[in-house]
PLY file of the C-alpha trace (Angstrom):
ply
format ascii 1.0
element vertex 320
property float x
property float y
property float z
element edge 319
property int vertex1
property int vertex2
end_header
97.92 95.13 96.26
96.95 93.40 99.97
94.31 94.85 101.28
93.66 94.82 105.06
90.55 92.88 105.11
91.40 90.99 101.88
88.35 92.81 100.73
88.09 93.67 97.11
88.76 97.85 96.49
85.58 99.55 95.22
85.56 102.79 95.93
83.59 104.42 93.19
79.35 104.80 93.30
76.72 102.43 92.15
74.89 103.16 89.23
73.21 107.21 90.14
69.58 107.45 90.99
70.21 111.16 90.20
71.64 113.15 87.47
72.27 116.82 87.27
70.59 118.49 84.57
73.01 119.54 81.92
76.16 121.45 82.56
75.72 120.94 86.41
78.51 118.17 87.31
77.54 117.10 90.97
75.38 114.04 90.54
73.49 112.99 93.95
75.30 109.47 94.98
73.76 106.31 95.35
74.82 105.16 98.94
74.09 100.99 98.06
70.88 101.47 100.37
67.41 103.55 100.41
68.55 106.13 102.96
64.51 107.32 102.81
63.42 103.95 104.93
65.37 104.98 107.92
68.98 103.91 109.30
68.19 102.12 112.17
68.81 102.19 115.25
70.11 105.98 115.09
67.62 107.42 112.36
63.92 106.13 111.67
62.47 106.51 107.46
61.10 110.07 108.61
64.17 111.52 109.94
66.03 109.97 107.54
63.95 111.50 104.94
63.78 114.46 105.60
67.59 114.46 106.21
68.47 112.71 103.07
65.84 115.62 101.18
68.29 118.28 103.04
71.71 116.54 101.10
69.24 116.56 98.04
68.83 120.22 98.19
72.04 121.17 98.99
73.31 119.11 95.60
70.60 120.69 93.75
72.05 124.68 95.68
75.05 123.77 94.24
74.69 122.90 91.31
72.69 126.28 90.09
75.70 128.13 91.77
77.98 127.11 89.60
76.46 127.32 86.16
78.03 129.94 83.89
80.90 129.67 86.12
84.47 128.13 85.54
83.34 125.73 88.24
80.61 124.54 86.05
82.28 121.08 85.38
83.55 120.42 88.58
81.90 118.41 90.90
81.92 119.22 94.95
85.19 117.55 95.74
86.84 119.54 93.34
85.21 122.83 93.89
86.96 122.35 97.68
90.55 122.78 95.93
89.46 125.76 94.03
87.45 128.40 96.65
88.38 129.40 99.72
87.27 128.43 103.24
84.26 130.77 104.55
83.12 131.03 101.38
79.23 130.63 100.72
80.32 128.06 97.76
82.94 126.20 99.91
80.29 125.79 102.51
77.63 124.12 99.78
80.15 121.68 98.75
81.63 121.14 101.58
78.33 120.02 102.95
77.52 118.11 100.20
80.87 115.95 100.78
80.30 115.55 104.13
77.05 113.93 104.24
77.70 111.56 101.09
81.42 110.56 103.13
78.84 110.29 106.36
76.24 108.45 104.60
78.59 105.98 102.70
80.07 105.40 106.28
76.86 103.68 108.36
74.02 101.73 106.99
71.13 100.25 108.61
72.15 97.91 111.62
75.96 98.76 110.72
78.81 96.26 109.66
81.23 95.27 112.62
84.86 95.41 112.39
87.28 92.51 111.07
89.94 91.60 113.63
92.39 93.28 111.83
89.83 96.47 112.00
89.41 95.85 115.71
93.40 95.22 115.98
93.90 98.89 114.25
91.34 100.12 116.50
92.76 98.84 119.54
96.43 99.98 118.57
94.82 104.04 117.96
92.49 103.83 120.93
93.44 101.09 123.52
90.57 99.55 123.12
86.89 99.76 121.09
85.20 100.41 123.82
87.88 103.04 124.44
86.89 104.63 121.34
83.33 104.77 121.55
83.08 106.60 124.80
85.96 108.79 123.30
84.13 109.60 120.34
80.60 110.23 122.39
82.54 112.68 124.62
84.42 114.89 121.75
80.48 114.96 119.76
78.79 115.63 122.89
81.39 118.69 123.74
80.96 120.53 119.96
79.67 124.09 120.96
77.11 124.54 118.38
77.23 122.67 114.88
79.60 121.02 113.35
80.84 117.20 112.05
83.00 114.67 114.20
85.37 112.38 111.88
87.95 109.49 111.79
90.53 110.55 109.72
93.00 108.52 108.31
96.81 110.62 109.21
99.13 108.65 106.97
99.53 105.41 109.15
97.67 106.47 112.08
93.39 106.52 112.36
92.48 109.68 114.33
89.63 111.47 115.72
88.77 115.28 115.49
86.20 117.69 114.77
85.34 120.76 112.50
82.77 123.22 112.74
79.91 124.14 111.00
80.50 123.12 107.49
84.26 122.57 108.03
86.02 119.13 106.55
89.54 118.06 108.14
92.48 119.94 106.72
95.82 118.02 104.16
96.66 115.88 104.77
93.92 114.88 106.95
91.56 112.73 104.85
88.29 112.04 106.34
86.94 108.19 106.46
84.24 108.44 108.48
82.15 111.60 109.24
79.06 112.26 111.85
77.02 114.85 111.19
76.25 116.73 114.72
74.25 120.06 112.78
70.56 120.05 115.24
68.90 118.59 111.73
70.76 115.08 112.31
69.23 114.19 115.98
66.58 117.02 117.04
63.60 115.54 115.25
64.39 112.34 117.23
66.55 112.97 120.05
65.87 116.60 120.94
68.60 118.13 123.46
69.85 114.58 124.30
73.08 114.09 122.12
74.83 111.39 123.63
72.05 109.29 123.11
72.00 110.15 119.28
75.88 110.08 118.73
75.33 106.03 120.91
72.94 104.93 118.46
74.84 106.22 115.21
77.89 104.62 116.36
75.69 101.12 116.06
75.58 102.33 112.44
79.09 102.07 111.21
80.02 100.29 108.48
83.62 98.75 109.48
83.90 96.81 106.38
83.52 100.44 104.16
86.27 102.09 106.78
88.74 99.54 106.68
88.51 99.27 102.79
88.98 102.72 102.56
91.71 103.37 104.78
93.33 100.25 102.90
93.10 102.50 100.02
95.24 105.44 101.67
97.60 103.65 103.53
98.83 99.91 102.51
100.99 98.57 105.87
102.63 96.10 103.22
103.59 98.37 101.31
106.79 99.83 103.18
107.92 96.22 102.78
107.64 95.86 99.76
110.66 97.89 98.72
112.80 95.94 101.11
111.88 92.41 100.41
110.44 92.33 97.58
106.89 91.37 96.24
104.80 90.06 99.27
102.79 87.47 97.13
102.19 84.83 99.93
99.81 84.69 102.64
102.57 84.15 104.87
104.24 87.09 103.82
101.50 89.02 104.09
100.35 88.45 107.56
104.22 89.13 108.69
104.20 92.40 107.01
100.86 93.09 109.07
102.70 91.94 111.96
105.32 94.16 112.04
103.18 96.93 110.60
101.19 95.98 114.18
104.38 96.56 115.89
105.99 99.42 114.73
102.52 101.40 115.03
102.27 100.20 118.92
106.00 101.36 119.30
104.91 104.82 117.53
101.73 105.01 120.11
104.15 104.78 123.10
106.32 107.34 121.78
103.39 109.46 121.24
102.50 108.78 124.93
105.77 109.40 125.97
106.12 112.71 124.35
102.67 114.15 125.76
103.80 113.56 129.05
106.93 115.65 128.43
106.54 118.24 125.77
105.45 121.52 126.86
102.11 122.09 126.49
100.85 123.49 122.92
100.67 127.56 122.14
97.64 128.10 120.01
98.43 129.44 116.92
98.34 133.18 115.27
94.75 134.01 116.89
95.01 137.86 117.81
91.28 138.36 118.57
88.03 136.83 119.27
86.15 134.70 116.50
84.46 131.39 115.51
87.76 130.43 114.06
89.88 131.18 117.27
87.42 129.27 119.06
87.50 126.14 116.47
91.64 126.33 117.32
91.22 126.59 121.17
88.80 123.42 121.02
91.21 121.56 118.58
95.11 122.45 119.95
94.73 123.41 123.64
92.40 120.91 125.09
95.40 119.26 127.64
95.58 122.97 129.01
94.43 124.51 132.11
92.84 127.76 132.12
95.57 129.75 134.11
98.04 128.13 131.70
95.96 129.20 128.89
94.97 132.84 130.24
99.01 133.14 130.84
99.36 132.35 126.93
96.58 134.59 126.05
98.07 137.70 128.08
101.16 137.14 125.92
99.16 138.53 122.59
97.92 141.52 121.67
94.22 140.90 122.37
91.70 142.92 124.16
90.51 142.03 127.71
86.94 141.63 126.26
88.27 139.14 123.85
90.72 137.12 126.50
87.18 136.69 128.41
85.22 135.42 125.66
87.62 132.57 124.71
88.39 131.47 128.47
84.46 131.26 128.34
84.24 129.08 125.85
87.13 127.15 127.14
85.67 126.54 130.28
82.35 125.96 128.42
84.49 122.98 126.52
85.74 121.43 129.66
82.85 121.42 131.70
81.07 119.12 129.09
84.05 116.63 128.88
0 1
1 2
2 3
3 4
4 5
5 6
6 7
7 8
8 9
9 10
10 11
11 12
12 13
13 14
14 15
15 16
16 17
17 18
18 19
19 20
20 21
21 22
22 23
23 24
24 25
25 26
26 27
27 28
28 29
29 30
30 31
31 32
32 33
33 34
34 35
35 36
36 37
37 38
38 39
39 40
40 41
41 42
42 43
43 44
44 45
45 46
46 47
47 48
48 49
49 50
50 51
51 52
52 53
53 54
54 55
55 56
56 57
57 58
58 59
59 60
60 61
61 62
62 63
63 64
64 65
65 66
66 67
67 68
68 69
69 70
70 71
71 72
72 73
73 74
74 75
75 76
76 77
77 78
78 79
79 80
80 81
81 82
82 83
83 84
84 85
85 86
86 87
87 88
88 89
89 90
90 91
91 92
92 93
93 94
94 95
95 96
96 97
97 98
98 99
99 100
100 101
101 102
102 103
103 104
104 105
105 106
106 107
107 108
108 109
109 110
110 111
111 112
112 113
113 114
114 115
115 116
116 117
117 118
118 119
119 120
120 121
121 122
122 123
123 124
124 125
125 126
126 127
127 128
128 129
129 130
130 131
131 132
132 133
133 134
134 135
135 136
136 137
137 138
138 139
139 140
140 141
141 142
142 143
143 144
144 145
145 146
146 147
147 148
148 149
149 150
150 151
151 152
152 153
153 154
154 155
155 156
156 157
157 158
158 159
159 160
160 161
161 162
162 163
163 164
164 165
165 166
166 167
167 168
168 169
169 170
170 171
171 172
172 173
173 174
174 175
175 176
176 177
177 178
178 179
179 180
180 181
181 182
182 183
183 184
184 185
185 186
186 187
187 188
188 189
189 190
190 191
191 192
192 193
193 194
194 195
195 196
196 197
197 198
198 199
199 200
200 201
201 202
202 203
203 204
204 205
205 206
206 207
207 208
208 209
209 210
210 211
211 212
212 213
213 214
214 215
215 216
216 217
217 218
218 219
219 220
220 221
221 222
222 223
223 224
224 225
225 226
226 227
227 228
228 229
229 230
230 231
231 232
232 233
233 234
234 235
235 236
236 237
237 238
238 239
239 240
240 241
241 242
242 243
243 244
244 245
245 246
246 247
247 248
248 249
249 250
250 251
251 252
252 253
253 254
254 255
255 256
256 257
257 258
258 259
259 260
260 261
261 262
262 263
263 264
264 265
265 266
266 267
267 268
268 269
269 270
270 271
271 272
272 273
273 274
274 275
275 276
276 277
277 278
278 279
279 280
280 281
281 282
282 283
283 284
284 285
285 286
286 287
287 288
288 289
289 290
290 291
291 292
292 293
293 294
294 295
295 296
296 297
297 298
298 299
299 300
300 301
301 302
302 303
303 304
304 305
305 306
306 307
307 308
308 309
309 310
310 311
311 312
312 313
313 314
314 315
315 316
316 317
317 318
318 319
């Protein structure tokens, strides 16, 4: 299997530092660093500390939860297939895999991107610098607490955002996470986000993204059927090359299509809640707020309600 970076695949945890006691299944993860001694620049060993002691307790939370339970031998990843969303268990273990995805993500000092990283990068975003300032704007603009990720989409790297304890939805599958809950930068940064989300972005570790995107989506693969086995180098760095290509070609067409399609309805949201909120942020954020009002007037919502979510609309925009 070619990987992107021609790095080796090794996607399972170092040996534990931590083991549930007994029937518990969640064991805490072992990130290849000491979290505890800080993960400069964004986090010094105090923050860090007392951050990493917060993913501690939440493992240890949800592990008593489940004992005597049919979830008792399931660890949190799997307890996300089995409850539903909103649910105080789906919330522990949700938590739980966010932080180890966001912690396996970054290190101390970070790990910059391959060219082939930077290429992918620069294919999704136009540019890295394109996708920093991107991704500070979207963290700065989550009302209240939540997570900003880089999901891998099939063949495409994307960026979104869930709230509260939320993870990206199938097929979705979450690469890189950033925790933006007041616990991750207040202690440090106080009200000043963007300065927070600046410094974790010098955190990244590009080498542990591109692996495991390599891991979800091969480029060679799709070539493989038609030619064959792509053993040579040569043969390899074509089948990146067109990969390159037909993913620029797909961008444009993407382009293309914003600037014609209508824009999007939001979904089946008849009154006011977090989770009508979480899909005005995510699906309407090209709109305008008389073309939003018009498509709120169409549904059966009270006045009271339409008023709330052009609030927190307008609260959205003003920050980007």
């Amino acid at each position: 299997m070619w990987s992107l970076g021609s790095l080796p695949l090794r996607l399972s945890a170092r040996p534990l530092v931590f083991r549930a006691q007994q029937r518990n299944q969640h064991e805490v993860k072992d990130f290849g660093y000491d979290v505890t001694q800080g993960v400069e620049p964004v986090w010094n060993s105090d923050t860090a500390k007392m951050h990493y002691d917060h993913y501690l307790d939440l493992v240890n939370k949800l592990n008593a939860a489940i004992v005597n339970t049919d979830k008792e031998n399931m660890n949190a990843s799997q307890i996300l297939l089995k409850v539903s969303e909103r649910s105080p268990l789906y919330d522990l273990a949700a938590e739980v895999v966010n932080h180890e995805i966001m912690w396996s993500s970054v290190r101390p000092g970070g790990k910059a991107p391959s060219a082939r990283m930077r290429q992918i990068i620069e294919i999704q975003f136009g540019s890295m610098e394109n996708f920093v300032e991107k991704w500070v704007a979207k963290g700065s603009a989550i009302h209240g607490c939540g997570w900003m990720w880089l999901v891998a989409n099939y063949s495409q790297i994307e960026m979104t955002m869930s709230f509260n304890a939320g993870t990206p939805p199938p097929p979705l599958v979450g690469i890189l996470a950033m925790d933006v809950w007041e616990h991750a930068y207040f202690p440090q940064y106080k009200t000043n986000r963007k300065a927070y989300i600046r410094n974790w972005i010098k955190t990244i570790d590009w080498e542990y993204i591109e692996k495991t995107f390599d891991t979800l989506y091969d480029p060679s693969a799709k070539y493989e059927e038609r030619d064959g086995s792509l053993e040579s180098a040569t043969e390899m760095e074509q089948a990146f090359t067109e990969w390159v290509e037909d993913e620029k070609n797909a961008v444009t067409d993407r382009n293309e299509e914003e600037t014609t399609e209508p824009l999007p309805l939001i979904p089946d949201v008849d009154s006011y809640s977090v989770a009508s909120e979480a899909v005005l942020l995510n699906s309407y954020e090209r709109g305008t707020e008389a073309e939003l009002a018009e498509v709120l007037a169409k549904k059966e919502m009270a006045p009271s309600d339409i008023k709330k979510i052009l609030g927190a609309f307008n609260r959205q925009k003003s920050k980007e």
